[in-house]
C-alpha positions as CSV (number, residue, x, y, z in Angstrom):
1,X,4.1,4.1,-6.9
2,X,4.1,0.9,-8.6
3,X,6.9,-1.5,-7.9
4,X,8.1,-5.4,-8.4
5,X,9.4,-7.0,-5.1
6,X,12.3,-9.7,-6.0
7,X,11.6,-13.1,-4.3
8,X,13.8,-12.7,-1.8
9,X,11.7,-9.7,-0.2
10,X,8.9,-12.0,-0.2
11,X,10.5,-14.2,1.6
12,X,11.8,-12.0,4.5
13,X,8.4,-10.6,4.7
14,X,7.1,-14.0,4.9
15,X,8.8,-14.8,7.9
16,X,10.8,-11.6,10.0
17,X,9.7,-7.9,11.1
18,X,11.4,-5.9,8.9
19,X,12.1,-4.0,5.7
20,X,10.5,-6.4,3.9
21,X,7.8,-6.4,6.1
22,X,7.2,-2.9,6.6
23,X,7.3,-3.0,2.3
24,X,4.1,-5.4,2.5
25,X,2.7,-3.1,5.1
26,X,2.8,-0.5,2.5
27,X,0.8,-2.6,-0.2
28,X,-1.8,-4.4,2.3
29,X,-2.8,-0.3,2.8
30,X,-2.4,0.4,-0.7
31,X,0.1,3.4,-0.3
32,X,2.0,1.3,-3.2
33,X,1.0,-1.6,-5.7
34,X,2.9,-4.2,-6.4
35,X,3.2,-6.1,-9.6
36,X,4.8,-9.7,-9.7
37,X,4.6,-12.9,-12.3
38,X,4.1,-16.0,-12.2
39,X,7.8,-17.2,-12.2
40,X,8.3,-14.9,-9.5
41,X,5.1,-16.5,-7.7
42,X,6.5,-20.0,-8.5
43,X,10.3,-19.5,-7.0
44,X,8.5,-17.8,-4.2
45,X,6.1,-21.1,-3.7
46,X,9.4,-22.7,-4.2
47,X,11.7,-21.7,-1.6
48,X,8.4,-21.1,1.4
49,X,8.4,-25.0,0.6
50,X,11.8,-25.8,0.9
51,X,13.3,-28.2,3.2
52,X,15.6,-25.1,5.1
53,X,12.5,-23.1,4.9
54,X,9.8,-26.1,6.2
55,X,12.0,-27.2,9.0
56,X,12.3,-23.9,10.2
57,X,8.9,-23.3,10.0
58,X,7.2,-26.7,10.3
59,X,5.0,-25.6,13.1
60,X,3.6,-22.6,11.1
61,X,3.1,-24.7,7.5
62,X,-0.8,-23.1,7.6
63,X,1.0,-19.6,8.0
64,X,3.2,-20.2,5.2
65,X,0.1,-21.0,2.9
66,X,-2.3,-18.1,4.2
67,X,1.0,-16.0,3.3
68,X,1.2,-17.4,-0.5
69,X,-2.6,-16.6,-0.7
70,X,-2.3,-12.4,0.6
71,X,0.9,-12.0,-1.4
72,X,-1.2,-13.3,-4.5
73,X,-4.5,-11.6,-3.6
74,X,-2.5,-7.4,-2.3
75,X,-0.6,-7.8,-6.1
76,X,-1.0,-7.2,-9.7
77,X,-0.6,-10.6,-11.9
78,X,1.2,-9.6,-14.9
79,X,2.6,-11.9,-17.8
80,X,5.9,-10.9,-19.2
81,X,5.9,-10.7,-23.0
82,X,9.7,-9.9,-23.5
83,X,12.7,-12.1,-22.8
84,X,15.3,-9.8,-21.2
85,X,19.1,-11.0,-20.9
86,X,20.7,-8.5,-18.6
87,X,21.9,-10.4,-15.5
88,X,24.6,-12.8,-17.3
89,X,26.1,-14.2,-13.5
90,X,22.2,-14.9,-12.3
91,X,20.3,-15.4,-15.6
92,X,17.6,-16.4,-13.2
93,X,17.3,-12.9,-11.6
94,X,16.2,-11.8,-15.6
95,X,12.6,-12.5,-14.3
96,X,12.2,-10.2,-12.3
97,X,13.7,-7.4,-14.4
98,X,10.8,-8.7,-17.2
99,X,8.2,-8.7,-14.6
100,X,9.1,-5.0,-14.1
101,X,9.2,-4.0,-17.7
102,X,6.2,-5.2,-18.3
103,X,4.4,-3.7,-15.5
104,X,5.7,-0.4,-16.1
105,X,6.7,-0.2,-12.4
106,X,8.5,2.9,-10.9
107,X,11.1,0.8,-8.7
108,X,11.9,-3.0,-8.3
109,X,13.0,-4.1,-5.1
110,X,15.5,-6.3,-4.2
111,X,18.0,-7.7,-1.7
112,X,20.3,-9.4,-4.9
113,X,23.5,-7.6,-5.7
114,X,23.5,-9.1,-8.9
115,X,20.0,-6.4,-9.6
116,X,21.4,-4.2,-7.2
117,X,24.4,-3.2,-9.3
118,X,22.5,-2.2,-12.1
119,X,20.8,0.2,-10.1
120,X,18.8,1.3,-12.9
121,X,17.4,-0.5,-16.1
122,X,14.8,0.7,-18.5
123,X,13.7,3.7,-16.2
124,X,13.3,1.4,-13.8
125,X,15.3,2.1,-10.3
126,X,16.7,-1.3,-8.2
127,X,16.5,-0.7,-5.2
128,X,17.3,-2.1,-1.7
129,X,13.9,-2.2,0.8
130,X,16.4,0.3,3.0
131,X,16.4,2.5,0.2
132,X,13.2,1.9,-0.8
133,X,11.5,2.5,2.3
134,X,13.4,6.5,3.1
135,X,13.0,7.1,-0.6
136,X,9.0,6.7,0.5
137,X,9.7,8.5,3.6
138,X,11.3,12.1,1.8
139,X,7.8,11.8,0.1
């Protein structure tokens, strides 16, 4: 199964046990691939090195790079040819809906209601990691 993880799973896997985590679980033993872009790769560089994010993890800054570097090195770098306008109240979630299309993926994955409650676009199911993860289970 191929799928698109939305920053903000990156994120959570970055840092807590959990869905998220258990998603990257998934790719680091290749039971899924995962296909991002650059603009997703750049918010996610973004927010790691964000002053909320630092000061939280200030004492684990070499983790947080080391964690940039496997996300990078477990996924499929793909660069998005169309411009797609479909999330008008978060035009900036649009990138990860182009990263998708482009890739071709099965599912994108996402904690953002604003990609949430499209739940489907282009073939391509949004999904929650909750839902992700016992739609993976039932197969």
């Amino acid at each position: 199964m191929k799928i698109t993880l939305d920053t903000n799973v990156l994120v959570s896997a970055t840092f807590w046990d959990g869905e998220a985590y258990k998603i990257i679980q998934l790719i680091e033993k290749k039971k899924v691939s995962c296909y991002l872009s650059e603009p997703i790769l750049m918010e996610y560089k973004r927010v790691i090195h964000s002053d909320e994010i630092v000061e939280k993890t200030e004492k684990n800054h070499l983790a947080i790079k080391s964690a940039l570097i496997k996300i990078v090195e477990m996924s499929v770098i793909v660069d998005p040819q169309r411009p797609i306008n479909a999330v008008s109240e978060d035009p900036d979630d649009n990138k990860i809906l182009e990263c998708g299309v482009e890739a071709g993926v099965d599912a994108i994955v996402t904690y953002d209601n604003h990609l949430l409650k499209l739940k489907m676009f282009e073939g391509i199911e949004i999904m929650h990691p909750k839902d992700f993860l016992a739609s993976i289970m039932r197969q």
